[in-house]
Structure formats: structure tokens, C-alpha cells
C-alpha positions as CSV (number, residue, x, y, z in Angstrom):
1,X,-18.4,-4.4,27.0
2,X,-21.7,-2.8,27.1
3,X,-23.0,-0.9,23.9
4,X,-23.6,3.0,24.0
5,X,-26.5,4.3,24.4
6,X,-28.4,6.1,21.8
7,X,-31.6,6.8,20.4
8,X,-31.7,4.8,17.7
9,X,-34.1,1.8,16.5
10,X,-31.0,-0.5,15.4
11,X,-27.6,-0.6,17.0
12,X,-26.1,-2.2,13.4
13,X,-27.6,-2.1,9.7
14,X,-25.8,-3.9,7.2
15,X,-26.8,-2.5,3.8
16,X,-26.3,-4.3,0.9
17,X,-26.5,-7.6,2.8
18,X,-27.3,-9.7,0.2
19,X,-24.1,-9.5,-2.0
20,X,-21.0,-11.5,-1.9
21,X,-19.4,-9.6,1.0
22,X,-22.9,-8.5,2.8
23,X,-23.5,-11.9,3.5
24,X,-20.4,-12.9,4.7
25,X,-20.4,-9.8,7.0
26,X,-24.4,-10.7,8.5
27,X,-23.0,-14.3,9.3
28,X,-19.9,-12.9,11.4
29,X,-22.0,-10.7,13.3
30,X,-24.5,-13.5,13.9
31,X,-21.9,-16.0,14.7
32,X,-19.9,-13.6,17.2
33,X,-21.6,-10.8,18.4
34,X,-23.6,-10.3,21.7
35,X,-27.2,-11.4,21.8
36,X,-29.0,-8.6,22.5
37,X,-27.3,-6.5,19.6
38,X,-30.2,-4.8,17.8
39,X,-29.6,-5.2,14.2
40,X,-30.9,-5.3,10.2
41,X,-30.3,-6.4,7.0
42,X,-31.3,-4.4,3.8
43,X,-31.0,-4.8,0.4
44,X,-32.6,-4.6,-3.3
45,X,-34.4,-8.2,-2.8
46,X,-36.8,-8.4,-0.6
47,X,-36.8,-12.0,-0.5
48,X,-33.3,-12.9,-0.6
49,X,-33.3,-10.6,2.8
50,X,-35.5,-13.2,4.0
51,X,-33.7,-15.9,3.0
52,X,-30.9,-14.7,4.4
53,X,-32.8,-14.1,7.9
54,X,-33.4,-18.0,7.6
55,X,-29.7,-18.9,7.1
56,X,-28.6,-17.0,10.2
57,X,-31.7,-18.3,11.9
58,X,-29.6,-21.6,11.6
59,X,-26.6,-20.2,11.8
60,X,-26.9,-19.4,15.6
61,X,-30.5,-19.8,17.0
62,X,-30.2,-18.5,19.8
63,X,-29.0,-15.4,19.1
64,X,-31.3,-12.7,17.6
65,X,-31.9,-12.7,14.0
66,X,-31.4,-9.2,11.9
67,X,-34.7,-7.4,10.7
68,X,-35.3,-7.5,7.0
69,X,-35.4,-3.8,6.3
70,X,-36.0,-2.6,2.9
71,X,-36.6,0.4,3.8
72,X,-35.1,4.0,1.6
73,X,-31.5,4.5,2.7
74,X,-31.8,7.7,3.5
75,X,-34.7,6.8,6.0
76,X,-32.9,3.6,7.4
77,X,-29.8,5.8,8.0
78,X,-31.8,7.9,10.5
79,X,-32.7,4.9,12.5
80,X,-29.3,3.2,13.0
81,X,-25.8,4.2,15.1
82,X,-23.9,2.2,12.8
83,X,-24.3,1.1,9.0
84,X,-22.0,-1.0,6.9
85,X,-23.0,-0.8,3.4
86,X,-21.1,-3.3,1.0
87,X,-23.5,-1.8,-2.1
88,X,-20.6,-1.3,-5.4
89,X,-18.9,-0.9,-7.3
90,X,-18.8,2.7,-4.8
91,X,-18.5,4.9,-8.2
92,X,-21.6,3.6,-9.3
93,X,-23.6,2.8,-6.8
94,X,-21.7,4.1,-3.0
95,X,-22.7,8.2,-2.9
96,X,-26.3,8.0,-1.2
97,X,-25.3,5.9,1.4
98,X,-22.3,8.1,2.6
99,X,-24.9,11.8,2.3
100,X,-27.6,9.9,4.3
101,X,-25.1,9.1,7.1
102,X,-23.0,12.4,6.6
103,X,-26.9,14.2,7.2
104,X,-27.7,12.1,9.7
105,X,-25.1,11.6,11.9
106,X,-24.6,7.9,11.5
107,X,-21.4,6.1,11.8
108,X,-20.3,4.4,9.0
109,X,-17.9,1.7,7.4
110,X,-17.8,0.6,3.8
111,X,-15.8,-2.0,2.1
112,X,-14.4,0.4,-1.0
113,X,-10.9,0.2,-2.9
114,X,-12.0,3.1,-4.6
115,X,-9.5,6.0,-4.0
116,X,-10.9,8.2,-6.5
117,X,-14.7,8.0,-5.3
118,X,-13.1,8.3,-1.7
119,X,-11.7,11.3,-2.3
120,X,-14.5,13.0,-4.0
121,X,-16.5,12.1,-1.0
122,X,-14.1,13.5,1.5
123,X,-14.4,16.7,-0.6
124,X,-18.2,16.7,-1.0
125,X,-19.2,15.4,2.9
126,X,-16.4,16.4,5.6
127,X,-18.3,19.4,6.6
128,X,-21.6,17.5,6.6
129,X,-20.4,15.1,8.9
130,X,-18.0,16.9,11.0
131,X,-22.0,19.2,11.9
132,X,-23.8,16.2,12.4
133,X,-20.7,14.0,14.5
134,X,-21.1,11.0,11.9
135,X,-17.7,9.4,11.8
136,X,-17.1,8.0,8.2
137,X,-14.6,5.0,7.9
138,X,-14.6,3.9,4.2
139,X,-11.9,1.5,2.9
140,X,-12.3,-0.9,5.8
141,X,-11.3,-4.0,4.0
142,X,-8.5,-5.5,2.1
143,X,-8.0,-2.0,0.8
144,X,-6.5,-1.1,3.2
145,X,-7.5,-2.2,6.6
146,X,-4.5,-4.7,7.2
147,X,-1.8,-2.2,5.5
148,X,-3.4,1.0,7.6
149,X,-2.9,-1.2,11.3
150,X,0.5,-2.5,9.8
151,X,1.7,1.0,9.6
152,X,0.3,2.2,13.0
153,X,1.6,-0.8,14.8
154,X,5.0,0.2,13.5
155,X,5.2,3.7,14.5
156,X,3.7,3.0,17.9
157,X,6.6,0.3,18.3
158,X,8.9,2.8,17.3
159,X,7.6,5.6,19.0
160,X,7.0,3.0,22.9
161,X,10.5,1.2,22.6
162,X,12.8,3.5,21.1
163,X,11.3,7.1,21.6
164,X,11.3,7.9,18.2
165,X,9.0,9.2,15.1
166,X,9.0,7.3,11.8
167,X,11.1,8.1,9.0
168,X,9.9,5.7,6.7
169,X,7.8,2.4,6.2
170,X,7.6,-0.5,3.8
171,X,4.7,-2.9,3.5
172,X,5.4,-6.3,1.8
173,X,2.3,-8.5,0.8
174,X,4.5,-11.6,2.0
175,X,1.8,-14.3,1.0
176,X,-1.9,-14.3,-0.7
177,X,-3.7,-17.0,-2.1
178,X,-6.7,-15.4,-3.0
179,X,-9.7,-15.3,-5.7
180,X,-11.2,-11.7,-6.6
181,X,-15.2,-12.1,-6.6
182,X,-17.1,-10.7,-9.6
183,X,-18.0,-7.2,-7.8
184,X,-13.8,-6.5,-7.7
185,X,-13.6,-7.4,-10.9
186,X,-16.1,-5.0,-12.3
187,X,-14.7,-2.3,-9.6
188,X,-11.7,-2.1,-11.2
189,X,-13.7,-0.9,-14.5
190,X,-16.0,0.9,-13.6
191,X,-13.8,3.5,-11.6
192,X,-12.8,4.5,-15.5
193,X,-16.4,4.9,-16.2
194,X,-17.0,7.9,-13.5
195,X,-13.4,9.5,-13.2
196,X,-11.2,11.2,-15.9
197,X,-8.1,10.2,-15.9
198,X,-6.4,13.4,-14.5
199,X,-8.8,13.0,-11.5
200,X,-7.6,9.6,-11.3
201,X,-4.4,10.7,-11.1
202,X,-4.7,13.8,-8.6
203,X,-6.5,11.5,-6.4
204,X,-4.1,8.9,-6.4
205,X,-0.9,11.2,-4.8
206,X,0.5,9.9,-2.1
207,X,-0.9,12.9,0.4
208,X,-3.6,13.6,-1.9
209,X,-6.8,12.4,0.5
210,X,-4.1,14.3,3.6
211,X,-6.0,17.1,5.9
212,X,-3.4,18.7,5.5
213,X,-0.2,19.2,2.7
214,X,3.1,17.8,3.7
215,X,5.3,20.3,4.5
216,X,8.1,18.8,2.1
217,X,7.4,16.0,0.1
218,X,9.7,13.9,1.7
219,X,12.9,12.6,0.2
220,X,12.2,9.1,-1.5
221,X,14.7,6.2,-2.4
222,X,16.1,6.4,-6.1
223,X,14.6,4.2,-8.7
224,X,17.0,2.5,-11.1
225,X,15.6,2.2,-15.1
226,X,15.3,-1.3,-14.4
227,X,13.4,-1.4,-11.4
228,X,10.8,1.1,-13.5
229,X,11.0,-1.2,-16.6
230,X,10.7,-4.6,-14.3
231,X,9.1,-3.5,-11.0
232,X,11.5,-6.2,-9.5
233,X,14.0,-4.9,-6.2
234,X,15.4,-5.8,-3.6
235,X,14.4,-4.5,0.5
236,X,16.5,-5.9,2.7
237,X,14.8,-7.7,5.9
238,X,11.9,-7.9,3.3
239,X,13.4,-9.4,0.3
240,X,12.9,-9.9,-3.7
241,X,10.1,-7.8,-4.2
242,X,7.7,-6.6,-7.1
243,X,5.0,-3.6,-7.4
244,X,1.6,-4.5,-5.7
245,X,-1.9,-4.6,-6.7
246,X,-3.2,-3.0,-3.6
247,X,-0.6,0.3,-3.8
248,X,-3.1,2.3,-5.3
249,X,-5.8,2.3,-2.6
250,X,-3.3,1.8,0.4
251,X,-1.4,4.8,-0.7
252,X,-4.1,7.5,-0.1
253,X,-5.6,5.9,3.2
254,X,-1.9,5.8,4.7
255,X,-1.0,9.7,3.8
256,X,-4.8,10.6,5.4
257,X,-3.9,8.4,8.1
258,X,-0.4,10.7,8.6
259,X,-2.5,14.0,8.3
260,X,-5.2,13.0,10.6
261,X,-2.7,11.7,13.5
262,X,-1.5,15.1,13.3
263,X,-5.0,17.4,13.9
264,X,-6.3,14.8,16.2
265,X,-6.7,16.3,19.6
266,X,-6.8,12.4,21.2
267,X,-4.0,11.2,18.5
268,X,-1.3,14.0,17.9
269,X,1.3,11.7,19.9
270,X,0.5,8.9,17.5
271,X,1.7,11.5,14.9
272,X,4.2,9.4,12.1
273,X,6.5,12.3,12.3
274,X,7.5,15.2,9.8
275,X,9.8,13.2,7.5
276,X,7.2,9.9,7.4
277,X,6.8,8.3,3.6
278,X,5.7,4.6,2.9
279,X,6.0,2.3,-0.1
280,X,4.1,-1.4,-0.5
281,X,5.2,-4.3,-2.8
282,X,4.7,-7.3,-3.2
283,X,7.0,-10.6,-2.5
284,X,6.7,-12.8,-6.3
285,X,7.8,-16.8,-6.1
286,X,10.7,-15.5,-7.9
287,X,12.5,-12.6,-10.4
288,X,10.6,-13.9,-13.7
289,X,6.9,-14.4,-11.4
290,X,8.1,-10.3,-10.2
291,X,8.2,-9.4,-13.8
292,X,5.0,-11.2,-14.9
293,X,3.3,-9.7,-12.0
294,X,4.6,-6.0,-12.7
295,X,4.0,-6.0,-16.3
296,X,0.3,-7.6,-15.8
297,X,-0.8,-4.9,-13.2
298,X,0.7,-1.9,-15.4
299,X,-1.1,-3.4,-18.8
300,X,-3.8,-4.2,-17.4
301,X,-4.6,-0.4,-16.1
302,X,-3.5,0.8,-19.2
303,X,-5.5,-1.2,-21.4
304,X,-8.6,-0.8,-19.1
305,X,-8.1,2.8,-18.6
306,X,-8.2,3.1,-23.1
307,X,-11.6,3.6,-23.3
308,X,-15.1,1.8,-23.0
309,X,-14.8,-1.2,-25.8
310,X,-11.9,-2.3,-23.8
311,X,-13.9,-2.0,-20.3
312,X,-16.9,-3.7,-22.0
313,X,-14.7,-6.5,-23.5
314,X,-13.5,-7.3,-19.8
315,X,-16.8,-7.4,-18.1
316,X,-17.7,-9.9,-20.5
317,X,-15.1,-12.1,-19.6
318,X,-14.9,-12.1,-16.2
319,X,-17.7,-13.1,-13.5
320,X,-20.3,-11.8,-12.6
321,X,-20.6,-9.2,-9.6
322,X,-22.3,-11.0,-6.7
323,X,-20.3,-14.2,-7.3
324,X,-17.3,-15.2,-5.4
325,X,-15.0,-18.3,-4.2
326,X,-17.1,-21.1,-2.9
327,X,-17.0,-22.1,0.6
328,X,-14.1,-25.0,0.0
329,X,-12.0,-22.3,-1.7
330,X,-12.7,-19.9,0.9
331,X,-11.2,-22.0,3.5
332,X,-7.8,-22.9,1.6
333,X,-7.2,-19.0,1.1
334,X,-4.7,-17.2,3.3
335,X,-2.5,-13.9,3.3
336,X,0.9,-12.4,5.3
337,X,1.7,-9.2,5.2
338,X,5.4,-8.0,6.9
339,X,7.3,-4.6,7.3
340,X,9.6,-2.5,8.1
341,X,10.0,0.7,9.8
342,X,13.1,3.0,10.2
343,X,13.6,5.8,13.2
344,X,13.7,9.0,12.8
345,X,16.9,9.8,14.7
346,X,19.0,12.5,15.3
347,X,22.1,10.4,14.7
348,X,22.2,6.8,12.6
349,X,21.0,3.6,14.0
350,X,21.1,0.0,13.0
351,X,17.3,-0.8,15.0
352,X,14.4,-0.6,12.8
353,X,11.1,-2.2,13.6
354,X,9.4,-5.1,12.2
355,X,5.5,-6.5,12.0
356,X,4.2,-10.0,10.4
357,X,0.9,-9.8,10.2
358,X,-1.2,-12.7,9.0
359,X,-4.7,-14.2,8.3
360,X,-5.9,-18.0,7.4
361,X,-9.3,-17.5,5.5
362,X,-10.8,-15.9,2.3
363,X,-9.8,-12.4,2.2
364,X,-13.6,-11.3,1.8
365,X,-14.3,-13.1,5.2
366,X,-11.6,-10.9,6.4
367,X,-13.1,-7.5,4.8
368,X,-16.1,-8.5,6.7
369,X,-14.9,-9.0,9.6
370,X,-12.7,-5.9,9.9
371,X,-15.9,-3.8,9.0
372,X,-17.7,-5.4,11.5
373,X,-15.0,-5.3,14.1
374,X,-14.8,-1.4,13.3
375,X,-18.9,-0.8,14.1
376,X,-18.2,-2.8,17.1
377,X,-15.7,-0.7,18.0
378,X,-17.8,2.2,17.5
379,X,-20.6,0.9,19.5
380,X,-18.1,0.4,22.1
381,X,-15.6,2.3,23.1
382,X,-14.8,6.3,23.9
383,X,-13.3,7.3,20.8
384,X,-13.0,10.7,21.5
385,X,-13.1,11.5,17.6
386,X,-15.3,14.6,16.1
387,X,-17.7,14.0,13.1
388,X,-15.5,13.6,9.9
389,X,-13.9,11.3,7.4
390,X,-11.4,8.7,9.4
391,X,-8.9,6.0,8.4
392,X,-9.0,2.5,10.1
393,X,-6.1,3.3,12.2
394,X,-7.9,6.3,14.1
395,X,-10.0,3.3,15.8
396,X,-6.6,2.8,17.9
397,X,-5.8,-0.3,19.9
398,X,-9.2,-1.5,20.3
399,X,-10.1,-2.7,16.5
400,X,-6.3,-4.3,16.9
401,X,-7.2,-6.5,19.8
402,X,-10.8,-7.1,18.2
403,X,-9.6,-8.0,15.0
404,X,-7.4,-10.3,16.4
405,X,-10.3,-12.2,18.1
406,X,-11.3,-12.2,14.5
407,X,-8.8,-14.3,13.3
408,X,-6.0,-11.1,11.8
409,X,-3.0,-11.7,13.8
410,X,-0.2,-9.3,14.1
411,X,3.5,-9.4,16.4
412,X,5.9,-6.3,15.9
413,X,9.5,-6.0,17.2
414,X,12.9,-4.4,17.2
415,X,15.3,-5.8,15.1
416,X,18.3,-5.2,13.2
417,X,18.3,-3.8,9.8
């Protein structure tokens, strides 16, 4: 399919291209997209941008090589349709990037986890970029790519094969086998450094990052002491499940994913319904590996969140950002999501839908290639979406089919419940 046309220098800038997941993302687009794709590279290091011009010279030869731009972002944002930046942690380090596109109405994609920082920009850049037609994708990755498609596939197979809205989803992370690079790691303290933590909080609501309120917070299942104490519980269809590590970031793209399918002219019959809420966990090897895995994830936040000994004590300890699983650990990682889905019907039903979703590779591979998927999808197809702040959802059936191509497979059903 034949790019857009605009009247830009570059097609596809990739900013940030020398990190961990930068270059992971410059060698999937060098490896799989069209030939004639006008595209650049930039980065702090001039000369590891040329290095990495070398090793996707070998990579593909006959395919072109990205330009080594080091130029201001501000200044390369005005020359480019798309830019992926993978520059964090996003607290830190994310804000330019995001004004410079918002100004200059450059699509964008970023590879955050960072609800907090996402929401502040939503707040600080929608109008921006809604005058200027920049469409502004962040949290194209891990967080939350795969849990954002899971939940759209759903509805739409609820919504094509039974004729009915969603009442409510649950996302299980089924299977990972996975190692956090250096640049998570230090995400997860430097959010602490930049946010309060009643703005943590507030931004972390489930319809908190929503266009628009929900009209009434939606009834949600009971929690028992136990469950609250242990995070262990069972979902039937899904199994023994514990709380997840990815709930936090998921939650806010999946309630601005509800809002948004709601105001969009092109999307208001992909609308989740009135009544929609959603939940993720995580499936443990067993009740005591739930617990361990619960009580981990809430300590750890806790003890993080205390104050800035505790945050400098971790960064010591853990590596370094811009260093990640090697290429043999890489190919031995893997990850399956599934879930469930349950009508909204005027009288009961025993049909609910089902997704399994699944991808064999390193989970930053993945990141990459859903953010790169995403500009392709931009560059490609009619889109019909105004300037604003998106989730990866609003990029429809097409970055489904292309992601799959990508190696992220995903089958949904009807079943019983």
C-alpha cells in the first residue's frame, strides 16, 4: 500500500534510536518495510547514530539506510509525518518531543508506561494538537498495546456475532517470560521523582485519562479480605489468578479508549457500551507463586514510593538504563495474553467472548514492532481521526492485521462461560 503524500523531508524519524528499544525498532523497520520509505535516526551520539547506520547497512543492503539526523527535536519534528521517540524514562526526559509534534502537526508514537506523565500531557497538549491535526499515540508498547487490541477485539466480537455492547472485560497475562531492560527499571523510579503521590493517584483512576466522565461508575465485582490481603482469585474460563504488573498503565489507556470510541465520529459504533468496566491479572504457576507475586508488586511500590534514599538505593542495584537481554535471551522470551468478555444483554446469557493472544520473542522486540506497525499505519491508511491524543485501538483493524504480520497473533470466539 502506497504511503500518503505530504510535504515532509522524512516519511519516519526514530528518535532516540540509539537506546535499547530504538534500536530494536530501526532494525524492524529496516528488516520489513518498503524500500523507498524515507526515513532517520536521531539521537544524543552522533557516532553511535552512525554505527547504527552501519548495522542496518548489513542488516538489509538493499534497502535504504536511515539518515543520521542529530538535528534539535523541535526542528526535526517539522520535517517528519511520523516520529517514534523511545527517549525515557518520559518523566524525565519525554515532554519536548510530544510539544514539538503537538506544534507541528506530526504524528507520533512513544513507547511509555508512564500513566502519570500521560496524563499531564493529555492535559497540557490536546488542544495543541487537535489545531495542528497531529495525532498522538503514546503507550504503544507492552503498556498497553496488546491489552488495548485484546479489549477491542472483544467488544467487536461481541458487538459482530451477538449484537451486543460489553458489560465487562477481564485481561489475564496467561504466560511471560521476560527480562525488564535497565531504562524500565529506572522508569518505575523515576515517575516518584516528578509526581506527588496524590497526582499519582488521580491519574491512575480507572476513567481518569477518559474524554469524558462515566456516567455511573459502573458496578464492580466484590472483593473478599482475602483476595485484598493475597491478590490471589479465581475467574472462571481464566483461572487462578493474581494482581498484575501492567494494571497500572493498562487501566488508564482502556478507560481513554472507552471515552474516545464514544466522541469518535468514524468509531461511535465501536462504543464498549454504557455499563463497560475491565480488570487485568495475572495467571501465577500456583496459589503460593500468586502470593509472592502480589505481595512483591504492592512492597515494591510502597517502598519505592517512601522517598528518594529508597529510589537511589534501587538504581544502584539494578542495571543500567540502555542495557537489556542479550540477543540469546531475547529469542527464548515469549508472552500469552487471554480474556474474557460478557454481553450486555437485556436478559441473561450463558455466551461470553474469548481472545488468546500471543507472541514468541523479547517483549521489547514486540514494543518495537507495534510502534512501528502503528507509524505504518499512519502513513497508510484513511484514518479519519482529528488532531488529538489516541489510544492504540483507534488505529482499528489495520494495526491488528499489521501486527500480526509482525509476529502478535490473536483468535477470539464465542464460548460458554
Amino acid at each position: 500500500m502506497p504511503f500518503k503524500e505530504h510535504n515532509r523531508q522524512y516519511d519516519l524519524v526514530v528518535f532516540g534510536a540509539t537506546g535499547y528499544t530504538g534500536r530494536l525498532a530501526a532494525e524492524y523497520i529496516t528488516a520489513n518495510f518498503p524500500v523507498n520509505l524515507k526515513w532517520a535516526i536521531a539521537g544524543r551520539s552522533e557516532s553511535k547514530l552512525q554505527g547504527l547506520v552501519e548495522d542496518c547497512k548489513k542488516l538489509h543492503s538493499d534497502r535504504n539506510p536511515p539518515v543520521d539526523s542529530y538535528d534539535e527535536i523541535s526542528a526535526l519534528a517539522k520535517k517528519t509525518f511520523v516520529l517514534i521517540t523511545t527517549v525515557g524514562p518520559y518523566s524525565a526526559h519525554g515532554e519536548y518531543a510530544v510539544k514539538a509534534c503537538a506544534e507541528a502537526g506530526t504524528h507520533y508514537f512513544d513507547v511509555t508506561g508512564e500513566t502519570p506523565w500521560v496524563y499531564k500531557m493529555i492535559k497540557q497538549y490536546e488542544k495543541t494538537a487537535t489545531e495542528s491535526g497531529a495525532i498522538l499515540i503514546p503507550q504503544m508498547a507492552l503498556e498497553a498495546a496488546p491489552a488495548d487490541l485484546l479489549t477491542w477485539s472483544l467488544a467487536q466480537t461481541l458487538r459482530k456475532q451477538m449484537g451486543a455492547r460489553t458489560k465487562d472485560v477481564v485481561i489475564s497475562i496467561h504466560n511471560m517470560r521476560s527480562t525488564p531492560s535497565g531504562g524500565t527499571l529506572s522508569t518505575f523510579t523515576t515517575v516518584f521523582d516528578h509526581f506527588t503521590l496524590s497526582e499519582l493517584v488521580e491519574s491512575e483512576k480507572p476513567f481518569a485519562l477518559s474524554p469524558i466522565p462515566h456516567p455511573e461508575e459502573p458496578k464492580r465485582p466484590s472483593v473478599s479480605i482475602w483476595q485484598k490481603i493475597f491478590g490471589v482469585h479465581y475467574v472462571p474460563n481464566l483461572g487462578t489468578v493474581t494482581t498484575s504488573f501492567t494494571i497500572g498503565s493498562d487501566l488508564g489507556v482502556i478507560g481513554r479508549s472507552w471515552g474516545l470510541l464514544s466522541e469518535i465520529p468514524s468509531r461511535k459504533d465501536e462504543f464498549y457500551g454504557p455499563k463497560f468496566h475491565w480488570n487485568e491479572c495475572y495467571r501465577p504457576r500456583n496459589w503460593l507463586h500468586g502470593v509472592i507475586i502480589h505481595w512483591v508488586l504492592v512492597l515494591g511500590v510502597l517502598l519505592v514510593a517512601i522517598g528518594p534514599p529508597i529510589r537511589a538505593l534501587f538504581r544502584k542495584l539494578v542495571p543500567a538504563p540502555g542495557t537489556g537481554p542479550s540477543r540469546d535471551e531475547m529469542d527464548k522470551e515469549e508472552a500469552e495474553w487471554r480474556g474474557i468478555a460478557n454481553p450486555d444483554t437485556e436478559s441473561p446469557t450463558d455466551k461470553q467472548a474469548f481472545v488468546r493472544a500471543w507472541y514468541n520473542g523479547s517483549m521489547y522486540q514486540m514494543t518495537a514492532m507495534f510502534c512501528c506497525e502503528g507509524a505504518r499505519t499512519v502513513l497508510e491508511d484513511d484514518l479519519q481521526l482529528d488532531g488529538g491524543f489516541y489510544t492504540p485501538c483507534c488505529l482499528g483493524q489495520g494495526i491488528i492485521d499489521r501486527a500480526r504480520v509482525g509476529g502478535f497473533r490473536m483468535e477470539t470466539r464465542i464460548q460458554q462461560k
